[in-house]
N, C-alpha and C positions, 0 to 999 in steps of 0.2 A: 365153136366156143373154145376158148383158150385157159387151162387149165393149170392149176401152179404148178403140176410137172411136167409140165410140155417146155423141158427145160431147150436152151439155146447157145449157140459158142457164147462167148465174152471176151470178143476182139479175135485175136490170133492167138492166144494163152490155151489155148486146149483144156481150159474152164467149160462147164456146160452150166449154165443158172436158171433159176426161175426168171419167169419174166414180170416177178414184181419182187422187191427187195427187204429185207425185212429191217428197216433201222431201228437201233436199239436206243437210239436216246433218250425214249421215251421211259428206259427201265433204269431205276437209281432213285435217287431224292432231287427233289427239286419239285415246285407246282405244279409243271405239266406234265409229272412223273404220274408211271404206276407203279405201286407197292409193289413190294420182291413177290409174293402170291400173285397177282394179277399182272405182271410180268413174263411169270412163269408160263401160266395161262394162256397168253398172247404168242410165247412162243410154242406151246404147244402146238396150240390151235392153226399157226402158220405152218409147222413142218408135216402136223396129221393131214394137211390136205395138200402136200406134196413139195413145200416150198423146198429151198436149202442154201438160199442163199443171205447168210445175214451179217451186216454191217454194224461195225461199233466203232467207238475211238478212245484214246487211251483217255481225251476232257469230260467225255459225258459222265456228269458226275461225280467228278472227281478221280476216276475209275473208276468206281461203284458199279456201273453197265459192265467194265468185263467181268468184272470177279460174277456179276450174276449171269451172264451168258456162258462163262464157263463153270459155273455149275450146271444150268441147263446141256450143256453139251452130256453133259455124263447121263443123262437118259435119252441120248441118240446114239447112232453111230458117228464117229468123229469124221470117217472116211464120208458119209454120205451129205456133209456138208459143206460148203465153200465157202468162207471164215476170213473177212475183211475185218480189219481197225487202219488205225491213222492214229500219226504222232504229229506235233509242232501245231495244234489250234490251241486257242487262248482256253483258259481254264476257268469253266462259269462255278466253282466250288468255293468256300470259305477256308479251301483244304490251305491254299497260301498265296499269296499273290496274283492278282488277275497281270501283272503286266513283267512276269519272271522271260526276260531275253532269253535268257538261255534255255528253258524250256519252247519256248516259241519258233528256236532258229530251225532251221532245215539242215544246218550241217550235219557232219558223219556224227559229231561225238553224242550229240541229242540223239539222231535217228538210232544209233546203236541202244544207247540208255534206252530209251522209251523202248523197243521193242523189246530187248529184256525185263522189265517193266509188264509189258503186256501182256505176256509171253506167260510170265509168273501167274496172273491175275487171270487170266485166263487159262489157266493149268491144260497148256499145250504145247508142244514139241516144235512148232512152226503156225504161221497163219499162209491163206491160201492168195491172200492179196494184202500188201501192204502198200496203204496212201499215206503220199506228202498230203498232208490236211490244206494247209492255206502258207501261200507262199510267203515267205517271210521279208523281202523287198531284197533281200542283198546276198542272199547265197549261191555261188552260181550254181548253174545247170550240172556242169562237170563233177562237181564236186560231189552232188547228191546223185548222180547216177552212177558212179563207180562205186561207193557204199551202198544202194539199190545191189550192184552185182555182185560186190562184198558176200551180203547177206542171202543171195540166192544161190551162190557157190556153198553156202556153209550149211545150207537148207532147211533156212530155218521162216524164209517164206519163198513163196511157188512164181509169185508175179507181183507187176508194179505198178502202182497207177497215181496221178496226179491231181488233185481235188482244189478247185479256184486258184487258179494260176492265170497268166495272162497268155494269150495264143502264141505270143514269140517266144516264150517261155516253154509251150511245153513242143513246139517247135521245134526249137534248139534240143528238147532232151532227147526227143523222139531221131533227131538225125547224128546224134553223136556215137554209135556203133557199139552203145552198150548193151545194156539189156534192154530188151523193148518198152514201149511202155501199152501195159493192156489197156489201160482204160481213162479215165477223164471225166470226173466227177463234178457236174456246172448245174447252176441252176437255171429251170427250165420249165416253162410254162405256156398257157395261153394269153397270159400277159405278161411274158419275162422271153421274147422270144432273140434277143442279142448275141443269141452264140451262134445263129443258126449264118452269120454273114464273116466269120470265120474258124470259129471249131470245129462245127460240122463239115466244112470242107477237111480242112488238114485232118481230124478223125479218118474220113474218108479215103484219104489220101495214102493214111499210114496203117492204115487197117487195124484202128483204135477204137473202143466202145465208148458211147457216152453213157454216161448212167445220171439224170436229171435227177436233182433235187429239187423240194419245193413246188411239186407239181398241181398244189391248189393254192398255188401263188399266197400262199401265207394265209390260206384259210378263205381270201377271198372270192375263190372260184367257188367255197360250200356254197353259197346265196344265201348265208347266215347275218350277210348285211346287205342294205339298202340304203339307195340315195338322201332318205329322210330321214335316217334313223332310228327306223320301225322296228330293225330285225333284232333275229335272237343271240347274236355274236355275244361272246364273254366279255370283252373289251369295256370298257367305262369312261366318263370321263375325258378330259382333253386326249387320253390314248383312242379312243372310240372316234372323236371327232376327227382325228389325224385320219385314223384307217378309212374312213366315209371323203374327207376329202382327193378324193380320186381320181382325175383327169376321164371326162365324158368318152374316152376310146377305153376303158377300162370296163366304166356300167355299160358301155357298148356290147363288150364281148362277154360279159356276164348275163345281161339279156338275151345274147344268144344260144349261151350254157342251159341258160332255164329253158328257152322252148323246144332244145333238143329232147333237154331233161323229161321234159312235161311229152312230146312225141313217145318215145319208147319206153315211158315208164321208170324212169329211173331219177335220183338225186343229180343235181348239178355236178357232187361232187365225183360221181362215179363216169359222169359225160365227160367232165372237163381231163381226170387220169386217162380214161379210155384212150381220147386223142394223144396224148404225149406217147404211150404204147405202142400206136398205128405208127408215129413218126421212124422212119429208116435209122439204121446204127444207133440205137437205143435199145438196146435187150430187156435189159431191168432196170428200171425207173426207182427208186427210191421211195419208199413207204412205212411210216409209222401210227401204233396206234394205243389208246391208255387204256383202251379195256378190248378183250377177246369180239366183243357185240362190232366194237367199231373196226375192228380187224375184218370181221366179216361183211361190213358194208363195204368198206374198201377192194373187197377183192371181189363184189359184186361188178365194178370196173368190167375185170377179164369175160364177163358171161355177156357183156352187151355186144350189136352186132351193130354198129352204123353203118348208116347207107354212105357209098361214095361222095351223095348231095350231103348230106352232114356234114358227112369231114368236112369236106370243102368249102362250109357255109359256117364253120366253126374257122377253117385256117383264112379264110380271107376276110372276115371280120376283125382277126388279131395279128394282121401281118403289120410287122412295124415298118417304117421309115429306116429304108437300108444309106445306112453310114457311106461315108466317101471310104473310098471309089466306088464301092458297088453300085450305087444312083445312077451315077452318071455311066457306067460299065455297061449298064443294062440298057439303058436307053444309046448309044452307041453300037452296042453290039447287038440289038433287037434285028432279027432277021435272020441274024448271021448264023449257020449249020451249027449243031451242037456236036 
């Protein structure tokens, strides 16, 4: 059984992390927020049972997420934790502008600002991983990984990592001879399985971590909805209807979430995390949660044991239709020595 300080590398960075992640989105204002108390809570509750790995960005809420996780830092050790944000993603706050360019861009002068910025709000001296959030469409490569090296010269973060980018993108960054890139931030599911026919190779390649977001594919892998629209999902309304409309390869692979679920005793949602964990070069997965209870069902995840046939009756139910070339790659090179 795998436990949240059965920590592991994270890439080539001489990081060691939990192998499930703690996002803090979930702490600040906003609806699907928890209260600064029940925040606190949440972070507790994941580092007393060994975690130390947790993720924030400088959008969630405004900032609101760091100023609270670095107050929770001050009743741990600062050293015993591995301390992720991300600058340049859009800003879901009333704090000013959801469409500010200049907040959004990827170049030096943002990444510098924002991590000073973060830096503040989180009353610390350095983070242990600083992410590009979401790429901005037009900054090059160049430009953001010599500022990356900038800031790891001045030491005021340890490593660097790249979060929804496109694969020639972090490509390019990974072979430009600057500072590495540890890690690679995508989302990643049993029904979001798209990276796996070019990220995961080049990850591989470069000896880069994937750390999967979104691993109950937006809630859908809980089995909190159904084809009729029986279930107990939050959702309402035309928004409900949308999420129920779902392409038949989807309740496919959700039906066979549930009879894993139902076999070893477990929630769907704890089946469906479990597999993205088994998957290679994925250390720590990405996970949030709005109260301590639901932090502790999720990490019921790491205590399940599936059997080989599981796995493999969960990954070839959700294997998707591989993009050109790889189609035809396969059926060409079928035979052929590996």
């Amino acid at each position: 059984m795998t436990e949240l300080d059965d920590h592991r590398p994270l890439g080539r960075s001489g990081l060691r992390v939990s192998p499930l992640a703690l996002g803090a989105m979930t702490f600040g204002t906003g609806s699907f927020c928890a209260d600064d108390d029940t925040s606190r809570r949440i972070f507790r509750a994941y580092v007393e049972r060994g975690g130390n790995f947790v993720d924030t960005a400088n959008n969630y809420s405004g900032g609101r997420s760091e100023e609270l996780v670095g107050e929770f830092l001050r009743d741990v050790d600062r050293d015993d934790v591995v301390l992720a944000t991300k600058y340049s993603g859009p800003d879901f706050s009333d704090r000013r502008p959801k469409s500010d360019p200049g907040r959004r861009s990827n170049g030096r002068k943002n990444m510098v600002a924002s991590l000073e910025a973060s830096l503040r709000r989180l009353r610390v001296d350095h983070v242990d991983l600083y992410w590009l959030h979401i790429w901005d469409g037009f900054t090059p490569a160049e430009e953001v990984m010599a500022a990356f090296g900038d800031l790891l010269r001045a030491g005021k973060i340890r490593a660097v990592g790249l979060s929804d980018v496109p694969a020639w993108y972090a490509t390019k960054a990974a072979m430009l001879g600057g500072p590495p890139v540890t890690a690679l931030q995508l989302e990643y599911s049993l029904v979001e399985r798209a990276i796996e026919a070019e990220f995961v190779p080049l990850a591989r390649e470069f000896g880069i971590a994937v750390q999967p977001w979104g691993a109950l594919g937006g809630g859908f892998l809980t089995g909190k909805y159904t084809r009729d629209g029986a279930g107990t999902g939050r959702l309402a309304g035309p928004d409900a209807a949308a999420f129920r409309a779902q392409p038949e390869t989807r309740w496919a692979v959700l039906d066979a979430v549930r009879e894993v679920a139902a076999e070893v005793g477990a929630t769907p949602a704890q089946v469906a995390l479990h597999w993205v964990t088994r998957r290679p070069s994925m250390p720590a997965p990405l996970v949030g949660a709005r109260t301590p209870e639901q932090l502790t069902e999720t990490l019921g995840a790491l205590a399940l044991d599936l059997t080989e046939a599981q796995l493999d009756r969960l990954t070839e139910v959700s294997a998707p239709p591989l993009p050109f070339p790889h189609g035809i790659l396969a059926r060409l090179n079928a035979g052929l020595p590996r």
